[in-house]
N, CA, C and O atoms as a DFTB+ gen file, in Angstrom:
320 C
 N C O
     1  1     -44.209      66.388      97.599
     2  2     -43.859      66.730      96.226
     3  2     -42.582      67.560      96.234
     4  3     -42.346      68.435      97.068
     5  1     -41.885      67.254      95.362
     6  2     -40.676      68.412      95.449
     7  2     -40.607      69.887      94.734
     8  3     -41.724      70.297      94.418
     9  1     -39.976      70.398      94.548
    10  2     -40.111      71.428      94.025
    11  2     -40.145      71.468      92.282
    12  3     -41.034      71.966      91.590
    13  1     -39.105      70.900      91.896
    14  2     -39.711      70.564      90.714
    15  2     -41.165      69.758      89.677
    16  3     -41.588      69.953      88.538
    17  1     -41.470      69.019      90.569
    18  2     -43.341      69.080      90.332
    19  2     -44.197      70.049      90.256
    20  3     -45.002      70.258      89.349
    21  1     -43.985      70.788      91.443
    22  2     -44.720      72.085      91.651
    23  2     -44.486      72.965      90.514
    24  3     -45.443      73.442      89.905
    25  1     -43.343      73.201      90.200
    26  2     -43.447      74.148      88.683
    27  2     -43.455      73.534      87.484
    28  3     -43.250      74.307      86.547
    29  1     -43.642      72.275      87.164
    30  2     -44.279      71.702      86.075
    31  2     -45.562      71.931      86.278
    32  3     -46.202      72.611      85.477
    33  1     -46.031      71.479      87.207
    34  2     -47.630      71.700      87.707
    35  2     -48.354      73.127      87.230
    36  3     -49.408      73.290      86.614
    37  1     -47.427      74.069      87.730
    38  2     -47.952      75.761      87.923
    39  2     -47.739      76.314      86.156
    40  3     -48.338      77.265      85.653
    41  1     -46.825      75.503      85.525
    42  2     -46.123      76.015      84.051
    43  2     -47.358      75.456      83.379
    44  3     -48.035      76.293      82.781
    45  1     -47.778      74.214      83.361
    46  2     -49.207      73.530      83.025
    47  2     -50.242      74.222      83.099
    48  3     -50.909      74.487      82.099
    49  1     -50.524      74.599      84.212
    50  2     -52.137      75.127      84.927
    51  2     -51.696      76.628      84.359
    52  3     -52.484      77.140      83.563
    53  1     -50.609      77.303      84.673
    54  2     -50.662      78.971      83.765
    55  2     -50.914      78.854      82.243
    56  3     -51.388      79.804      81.619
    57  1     -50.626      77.803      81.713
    58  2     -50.474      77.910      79.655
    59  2     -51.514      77.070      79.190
    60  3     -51.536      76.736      78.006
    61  1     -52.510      76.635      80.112
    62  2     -53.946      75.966      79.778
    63  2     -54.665      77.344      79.148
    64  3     -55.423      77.145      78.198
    65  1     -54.549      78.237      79.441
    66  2     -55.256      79.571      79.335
    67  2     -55.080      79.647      77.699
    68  3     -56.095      79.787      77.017
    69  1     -53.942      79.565      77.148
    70  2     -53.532      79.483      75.941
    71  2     -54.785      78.650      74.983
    72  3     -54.879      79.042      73.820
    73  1     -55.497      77.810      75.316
    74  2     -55.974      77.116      74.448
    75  2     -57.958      77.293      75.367
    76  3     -58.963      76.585      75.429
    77  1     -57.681      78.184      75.700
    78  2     -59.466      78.471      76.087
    79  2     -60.109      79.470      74.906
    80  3     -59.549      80.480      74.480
    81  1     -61.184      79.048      74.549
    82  2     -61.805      79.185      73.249
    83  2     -61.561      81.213      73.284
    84  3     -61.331      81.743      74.370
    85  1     -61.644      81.938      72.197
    86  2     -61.738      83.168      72.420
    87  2     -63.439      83.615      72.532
    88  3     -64.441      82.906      72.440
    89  1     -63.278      85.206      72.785
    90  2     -64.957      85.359      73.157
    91  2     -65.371      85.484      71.595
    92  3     -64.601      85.482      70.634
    93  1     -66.728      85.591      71.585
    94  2     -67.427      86.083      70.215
    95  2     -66.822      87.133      69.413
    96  3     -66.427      88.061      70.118
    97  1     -66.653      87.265      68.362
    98  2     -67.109      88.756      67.974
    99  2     -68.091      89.509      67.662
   100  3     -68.336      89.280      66.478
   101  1     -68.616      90.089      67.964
   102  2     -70.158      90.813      68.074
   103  2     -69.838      92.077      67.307
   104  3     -69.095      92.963      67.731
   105  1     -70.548      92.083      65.982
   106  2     -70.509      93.606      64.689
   107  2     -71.336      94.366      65.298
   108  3     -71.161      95.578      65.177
   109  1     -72.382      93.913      66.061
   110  2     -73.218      95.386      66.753
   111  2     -72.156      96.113      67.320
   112  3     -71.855      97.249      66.952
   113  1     -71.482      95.378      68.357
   114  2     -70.555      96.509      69.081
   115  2     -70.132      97.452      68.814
   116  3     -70.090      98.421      69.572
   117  1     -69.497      97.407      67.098
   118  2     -68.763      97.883      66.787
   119  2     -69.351      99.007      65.327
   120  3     -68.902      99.839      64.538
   121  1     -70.196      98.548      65.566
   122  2     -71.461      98.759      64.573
   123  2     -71.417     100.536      64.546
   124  3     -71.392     101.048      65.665
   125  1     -71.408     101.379      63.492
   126  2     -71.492     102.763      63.853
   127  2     -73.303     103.348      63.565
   128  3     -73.959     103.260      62.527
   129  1     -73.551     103.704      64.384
   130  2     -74.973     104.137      64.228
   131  2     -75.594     105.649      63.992
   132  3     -75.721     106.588      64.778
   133  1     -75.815     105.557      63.065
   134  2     -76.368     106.397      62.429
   135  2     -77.293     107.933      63.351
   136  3     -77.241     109.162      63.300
   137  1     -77.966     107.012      64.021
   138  2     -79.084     107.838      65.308
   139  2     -78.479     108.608      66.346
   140  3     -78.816     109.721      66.752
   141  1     -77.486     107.833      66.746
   142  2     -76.864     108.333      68.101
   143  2     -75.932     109.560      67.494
   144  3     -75.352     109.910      66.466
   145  1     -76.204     109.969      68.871
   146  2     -74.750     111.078      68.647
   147  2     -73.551     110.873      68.902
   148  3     -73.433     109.929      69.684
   149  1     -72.099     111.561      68.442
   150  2     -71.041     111.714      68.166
   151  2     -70.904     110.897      70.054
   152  3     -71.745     110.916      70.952
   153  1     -69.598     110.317      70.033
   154  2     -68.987     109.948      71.431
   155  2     -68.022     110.770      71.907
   156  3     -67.875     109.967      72.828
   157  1     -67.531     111.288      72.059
   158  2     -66.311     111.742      72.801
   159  2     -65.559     110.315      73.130
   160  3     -66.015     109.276      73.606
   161  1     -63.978     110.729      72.611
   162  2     -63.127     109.627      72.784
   163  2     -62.525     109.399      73.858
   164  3     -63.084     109.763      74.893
   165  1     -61.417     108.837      73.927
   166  2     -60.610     108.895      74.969
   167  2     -59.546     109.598      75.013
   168  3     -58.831     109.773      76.000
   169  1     -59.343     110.217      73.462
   170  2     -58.377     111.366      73.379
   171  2     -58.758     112.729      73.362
   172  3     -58.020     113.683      73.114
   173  1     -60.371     112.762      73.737
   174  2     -60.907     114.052      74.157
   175  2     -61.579     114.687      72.667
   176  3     -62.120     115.791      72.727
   177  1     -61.537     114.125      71.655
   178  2     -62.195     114.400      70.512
   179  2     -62.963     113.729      70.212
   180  3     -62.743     112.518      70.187
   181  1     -64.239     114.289      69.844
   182  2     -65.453     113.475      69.361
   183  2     -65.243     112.762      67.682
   184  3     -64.563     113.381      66.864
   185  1     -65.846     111.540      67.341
   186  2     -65.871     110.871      66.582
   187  2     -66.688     112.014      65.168
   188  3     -67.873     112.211      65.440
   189  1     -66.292     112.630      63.992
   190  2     -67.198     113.408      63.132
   191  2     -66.262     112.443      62.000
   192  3     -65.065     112.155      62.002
   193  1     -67.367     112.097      61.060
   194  2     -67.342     111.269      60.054
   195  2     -67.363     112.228      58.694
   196  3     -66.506     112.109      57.818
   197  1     -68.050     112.840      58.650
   198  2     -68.247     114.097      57.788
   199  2     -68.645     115.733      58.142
   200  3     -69.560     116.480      57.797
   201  1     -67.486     115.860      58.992
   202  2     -66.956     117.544      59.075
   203  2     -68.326     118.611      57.894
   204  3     -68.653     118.401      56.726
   205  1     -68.611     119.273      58.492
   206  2     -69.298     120.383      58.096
   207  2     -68.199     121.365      57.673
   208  3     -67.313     121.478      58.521
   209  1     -68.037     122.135      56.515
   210  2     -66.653     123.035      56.348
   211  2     -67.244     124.363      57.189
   212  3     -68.369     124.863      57.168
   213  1     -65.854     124.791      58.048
   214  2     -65.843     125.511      59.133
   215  2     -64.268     126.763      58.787
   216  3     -63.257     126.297      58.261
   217  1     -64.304     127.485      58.974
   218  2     -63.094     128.275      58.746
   219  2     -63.244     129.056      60.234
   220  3     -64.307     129.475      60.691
   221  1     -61.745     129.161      60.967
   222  2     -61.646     129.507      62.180
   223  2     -60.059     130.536      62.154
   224  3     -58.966     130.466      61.591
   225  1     -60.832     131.566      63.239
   226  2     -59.033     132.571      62.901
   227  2     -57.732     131.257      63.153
   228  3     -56.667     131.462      62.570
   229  1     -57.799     130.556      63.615
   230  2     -56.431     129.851      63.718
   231  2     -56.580     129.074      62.632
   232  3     -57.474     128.285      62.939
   233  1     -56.193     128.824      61.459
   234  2     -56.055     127.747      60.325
   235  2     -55.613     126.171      60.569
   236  3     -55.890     125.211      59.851
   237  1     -54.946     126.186      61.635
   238  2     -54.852     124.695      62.197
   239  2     -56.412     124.016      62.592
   240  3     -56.657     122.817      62.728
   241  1     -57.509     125.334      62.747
   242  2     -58.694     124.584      63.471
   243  2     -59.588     124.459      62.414
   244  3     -60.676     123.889      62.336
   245  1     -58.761     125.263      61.405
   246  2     -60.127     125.504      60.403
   247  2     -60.254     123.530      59.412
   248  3     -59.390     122.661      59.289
   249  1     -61.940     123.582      58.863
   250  2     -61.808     122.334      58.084
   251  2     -62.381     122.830      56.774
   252  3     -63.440     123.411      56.536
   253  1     -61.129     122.339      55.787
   254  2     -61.832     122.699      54.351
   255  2     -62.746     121.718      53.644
   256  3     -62.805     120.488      53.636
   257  1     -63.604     122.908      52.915
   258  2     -64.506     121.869      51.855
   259  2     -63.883     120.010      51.166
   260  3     -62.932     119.978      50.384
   261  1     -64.349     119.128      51.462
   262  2     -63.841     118.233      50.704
   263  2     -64.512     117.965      49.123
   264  3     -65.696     118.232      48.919
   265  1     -63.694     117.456      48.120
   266  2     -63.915     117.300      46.685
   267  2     -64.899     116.076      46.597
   268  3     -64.766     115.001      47.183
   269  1     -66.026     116.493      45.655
   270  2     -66.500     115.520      45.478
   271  2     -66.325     114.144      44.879
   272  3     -65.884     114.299      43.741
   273  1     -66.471     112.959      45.140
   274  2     -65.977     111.691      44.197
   275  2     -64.742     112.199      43.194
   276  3     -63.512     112.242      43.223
   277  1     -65.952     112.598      42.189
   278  2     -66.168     112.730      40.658
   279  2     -64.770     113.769      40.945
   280  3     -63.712     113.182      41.173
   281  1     -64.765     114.808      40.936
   282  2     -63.548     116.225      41.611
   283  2     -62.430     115.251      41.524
   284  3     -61.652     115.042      40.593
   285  1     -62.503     114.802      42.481
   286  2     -61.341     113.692      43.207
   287  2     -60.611     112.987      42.066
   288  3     -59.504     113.372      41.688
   289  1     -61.286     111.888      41.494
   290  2     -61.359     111.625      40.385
   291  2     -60.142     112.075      38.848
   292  3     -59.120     111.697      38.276
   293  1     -61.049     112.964      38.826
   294  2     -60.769     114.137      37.857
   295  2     -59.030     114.569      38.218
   296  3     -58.080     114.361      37.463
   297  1     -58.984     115.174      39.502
   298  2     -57.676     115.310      39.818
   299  2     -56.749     114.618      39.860
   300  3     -55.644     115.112      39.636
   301  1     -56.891     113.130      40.184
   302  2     -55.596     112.354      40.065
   303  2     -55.837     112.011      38.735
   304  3     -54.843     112.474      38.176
   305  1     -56.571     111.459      37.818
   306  2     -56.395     111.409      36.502
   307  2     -55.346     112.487      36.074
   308  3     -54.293     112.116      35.556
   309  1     -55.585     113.682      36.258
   310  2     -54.284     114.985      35.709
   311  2     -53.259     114.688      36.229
   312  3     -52.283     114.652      35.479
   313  1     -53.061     114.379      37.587
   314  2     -51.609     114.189      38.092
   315  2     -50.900     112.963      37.360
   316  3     -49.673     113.005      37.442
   317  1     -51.468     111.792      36.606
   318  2     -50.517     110.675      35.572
   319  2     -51.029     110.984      34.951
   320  3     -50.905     110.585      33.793
């Protein structure tokens, strides 16, 4: 074979990959569960969905109360 076969051959057999079915997607995986506890990420912070309000001497650490719906609401209605 010459050399140019061989890399038609190898250009073929590498870009078959291109058309192999993808895997499942599976919603459990990704699923957030209620039961379990918080994960620790990979950026070293745990996953908290709804912060408990916390006030800390450094104000960068502290987390304020959030507004309810309705609050929320209410406030951007005033701002237009």
């Amino acid at each position: 074979m010459t050399a140019s076969k061989l890399i038609v051959i190898a250009a073929i057999m590498a870009s078959a990959s291109a058309f192999a079915p993808a895997p499942a997607f599976n919603r459990l995986s990704t699923a957030v569960r209620a039961e379990e506890e918080p994960k620790k990420g990979s950026g070293g912070m745990y996953d908290t969905r709804d912060p408990e309000e916390f006030v800390d001497e450094d104000a960068r650490k502290s987390i304020s109360a959030a507004p309810s719906f309705e609050e929320y609401m209410k406030q951007r209605a005033a701002e237009q």
